[in-house]
C-alpha positions in Angstrom: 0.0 0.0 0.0 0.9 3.4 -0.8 1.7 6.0 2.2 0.4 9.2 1.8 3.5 11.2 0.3 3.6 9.1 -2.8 0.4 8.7 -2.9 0.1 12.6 -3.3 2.8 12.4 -6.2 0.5 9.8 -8.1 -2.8 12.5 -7.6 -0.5 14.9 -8.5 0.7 13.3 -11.6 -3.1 12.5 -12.1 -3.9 16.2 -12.1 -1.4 17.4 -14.6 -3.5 15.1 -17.3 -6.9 15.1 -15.5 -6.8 18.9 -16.7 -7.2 18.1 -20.4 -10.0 15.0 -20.4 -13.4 15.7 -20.0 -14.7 14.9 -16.6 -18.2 13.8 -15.6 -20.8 16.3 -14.2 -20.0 19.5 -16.7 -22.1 22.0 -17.7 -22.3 22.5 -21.7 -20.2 25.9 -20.9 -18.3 23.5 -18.9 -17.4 21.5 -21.9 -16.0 23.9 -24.2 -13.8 25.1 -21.8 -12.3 21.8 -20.8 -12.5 20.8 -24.7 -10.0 24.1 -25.2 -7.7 22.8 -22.7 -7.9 19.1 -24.3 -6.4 20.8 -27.5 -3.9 22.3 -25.8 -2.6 18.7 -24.0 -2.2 17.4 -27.4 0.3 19.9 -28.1 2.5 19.0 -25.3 5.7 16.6 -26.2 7.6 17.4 -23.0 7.1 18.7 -19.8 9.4 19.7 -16.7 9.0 21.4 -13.8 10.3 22.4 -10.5 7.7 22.2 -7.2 7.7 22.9 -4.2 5.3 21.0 -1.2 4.2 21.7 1.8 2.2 19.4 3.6 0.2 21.4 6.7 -1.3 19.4 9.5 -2.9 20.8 12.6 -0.6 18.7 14.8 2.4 20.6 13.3 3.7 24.1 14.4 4.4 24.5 10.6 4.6 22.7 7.6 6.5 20.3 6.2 8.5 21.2 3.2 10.0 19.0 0.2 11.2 19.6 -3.0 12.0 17.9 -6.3 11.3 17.9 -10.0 9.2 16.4 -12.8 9.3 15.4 -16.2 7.2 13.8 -19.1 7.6 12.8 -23.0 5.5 11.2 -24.5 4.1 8.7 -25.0 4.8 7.1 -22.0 7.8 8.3 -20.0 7.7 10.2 -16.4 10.2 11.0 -13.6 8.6 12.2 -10.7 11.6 13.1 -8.1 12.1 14.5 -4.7 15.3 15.9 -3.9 14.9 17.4 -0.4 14.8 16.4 2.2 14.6 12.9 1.7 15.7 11.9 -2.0 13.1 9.5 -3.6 12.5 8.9 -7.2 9.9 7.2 -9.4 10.5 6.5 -12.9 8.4 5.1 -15.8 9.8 4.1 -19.5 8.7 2.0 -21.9 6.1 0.3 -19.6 8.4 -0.1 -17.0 8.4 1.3 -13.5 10.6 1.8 -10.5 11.0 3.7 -7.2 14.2 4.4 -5.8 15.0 5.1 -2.3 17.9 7.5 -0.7 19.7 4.9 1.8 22.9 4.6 3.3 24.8 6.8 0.8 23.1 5.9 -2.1 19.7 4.9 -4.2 18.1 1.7 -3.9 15.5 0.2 -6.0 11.8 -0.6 -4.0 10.9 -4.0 -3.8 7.8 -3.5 -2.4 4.2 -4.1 -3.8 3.6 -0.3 -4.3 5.8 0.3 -7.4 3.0 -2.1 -9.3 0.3 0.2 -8.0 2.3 3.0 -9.6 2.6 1.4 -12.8 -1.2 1.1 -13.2 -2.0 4.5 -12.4 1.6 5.7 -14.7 0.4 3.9 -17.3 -3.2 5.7 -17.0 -1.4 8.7 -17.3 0.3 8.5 -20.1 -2.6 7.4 -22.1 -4.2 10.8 -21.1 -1.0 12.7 -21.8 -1.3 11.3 -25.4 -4.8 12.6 -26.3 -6.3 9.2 -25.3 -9.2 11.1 -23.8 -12.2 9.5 -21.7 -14.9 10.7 -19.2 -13.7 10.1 -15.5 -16.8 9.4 -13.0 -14.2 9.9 -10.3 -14.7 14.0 -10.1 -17.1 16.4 -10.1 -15.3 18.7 -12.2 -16.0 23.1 -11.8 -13.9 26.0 -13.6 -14.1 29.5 -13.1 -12.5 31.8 -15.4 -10.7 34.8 -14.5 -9.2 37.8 -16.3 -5.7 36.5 -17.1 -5.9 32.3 -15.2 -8.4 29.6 -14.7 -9.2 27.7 -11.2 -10.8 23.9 -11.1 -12.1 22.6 -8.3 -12.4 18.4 -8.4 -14.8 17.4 -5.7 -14.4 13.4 -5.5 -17.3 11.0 -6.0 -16.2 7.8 -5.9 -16.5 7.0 -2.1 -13.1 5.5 -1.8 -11.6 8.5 -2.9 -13.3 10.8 -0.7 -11.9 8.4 2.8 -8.5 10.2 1.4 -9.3 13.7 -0.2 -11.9 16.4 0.4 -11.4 18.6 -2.7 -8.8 19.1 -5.3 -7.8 23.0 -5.9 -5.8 23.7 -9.1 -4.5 27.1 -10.5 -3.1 27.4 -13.8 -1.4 30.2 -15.4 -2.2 32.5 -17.7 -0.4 30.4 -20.0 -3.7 27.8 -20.8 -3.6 24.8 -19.3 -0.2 24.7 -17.6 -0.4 23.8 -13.9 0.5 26.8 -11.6 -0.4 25.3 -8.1 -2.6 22.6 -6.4 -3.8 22.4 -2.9 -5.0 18.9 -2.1 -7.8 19.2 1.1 -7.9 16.3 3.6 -10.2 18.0 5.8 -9.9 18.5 9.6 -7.3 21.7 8.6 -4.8 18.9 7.0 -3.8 19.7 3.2 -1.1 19.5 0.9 0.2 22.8 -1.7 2.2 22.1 -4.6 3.8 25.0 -6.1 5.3 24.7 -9.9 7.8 26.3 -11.1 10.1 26.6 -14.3 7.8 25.4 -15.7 9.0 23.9 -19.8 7.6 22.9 -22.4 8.5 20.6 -25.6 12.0 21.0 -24.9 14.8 18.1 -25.3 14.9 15.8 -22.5 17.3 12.8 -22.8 15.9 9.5 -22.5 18.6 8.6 -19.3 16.4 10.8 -17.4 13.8 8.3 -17.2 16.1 5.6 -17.0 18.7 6.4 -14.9 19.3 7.4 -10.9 21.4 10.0 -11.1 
């Protein structure tokens, strides 16, 4: 089973493409503006970012910080990496997948179950990421548009998910359909921000980057 960190970093993964299918429960306005941002997905080759977390919990005095990058090409290829402060990395190429663990001085591959739970929720990923577009009953999906960004707003309705998240809260830039931030509600005061930044676009990215611990 997946603890809650990487459990965010699969939602979070989830997100980036959720943004560009169409999600059950929208309004025929609704549509066409989550049809505009499917058009843009299809665009996209490559993606990397920077992000920043911070997961707040009312039994903290503040929150707890992390840091790492991501990256995508498609069709099917992700690195999703913490660097601080505890270095973990998940990788997915060619329909394989792997998590790697800081320990003792260096990275070692996960074992566990988990990594195959990764795979199946990579793999749904990159079908989305490659225009491979279908309705997800999961979400109730709401945008509002403002003068220069967007906000969405995914309220869970499958009852498993909701024992794990309350709402979803997603920022893009002005830049359509590029992930700004996303604050992922728990309830009881506990939630998780994500912070992108540097974000890139269609630029080279080696293929050791999704195969190789650096």
């Amino acid at each position: 089973m997946l603890n809650k960190v990487h459990l965010h970093a699969l939602i979070l993964i989830f997100i980036f493409c959720c943004l560009f299918t169409l999600p059950a429960h929208l309004s025929v306005a609704q549509e066409n503006d989550f049809e505009a941002l499917r058009r843009e997905a299809v665009k996209i080759k490559t993606l990397k970012a920077d992000f920043v977390q911070k997961k707040s919990m009312k039994i903290l005095s503040r929150p707890l910080v992390s840091e790492g990058l991501f990256y995508f090409a498609t069709p099917d290829a992700f690195r999703w990496e913490y660097s601080r402060p505890l270095r973990s990395i998940v990788l997915s190429y060619k329909n394989n997948t792997k998590r790697y663990l800081y320990s003792e001085g260096k990275m070692v591959e996960d074992k566990t179950g988990g990594v195959q739970s990764m795979k199946i929720v990579l793999g749904e990923v990159a079908g989305w990421m490659t225009g491979k577009f279908d309705q997800n009953p999961s979400f109730k999906a709401t945008i509002s548009k403002m003068a220069n960004t967007s906000s969405i707003t995914l309220t869970p309705v499958d009852e498993n998910m909701k024992g794990m998240i309350e709402k979803i809260e997603i920022l893009l830039a002005s830049r359509s359909g590029i992930v700004k931030s996303v604050k992922i509600s728990e309830g009881a005061g506990n939630f998780t921000q994500i912070d992108f930044n540097n974000v890139k676009i269609n630029e080279t990215i080696d293929a050791s980057v999704f195969r190789d611990v650096k």
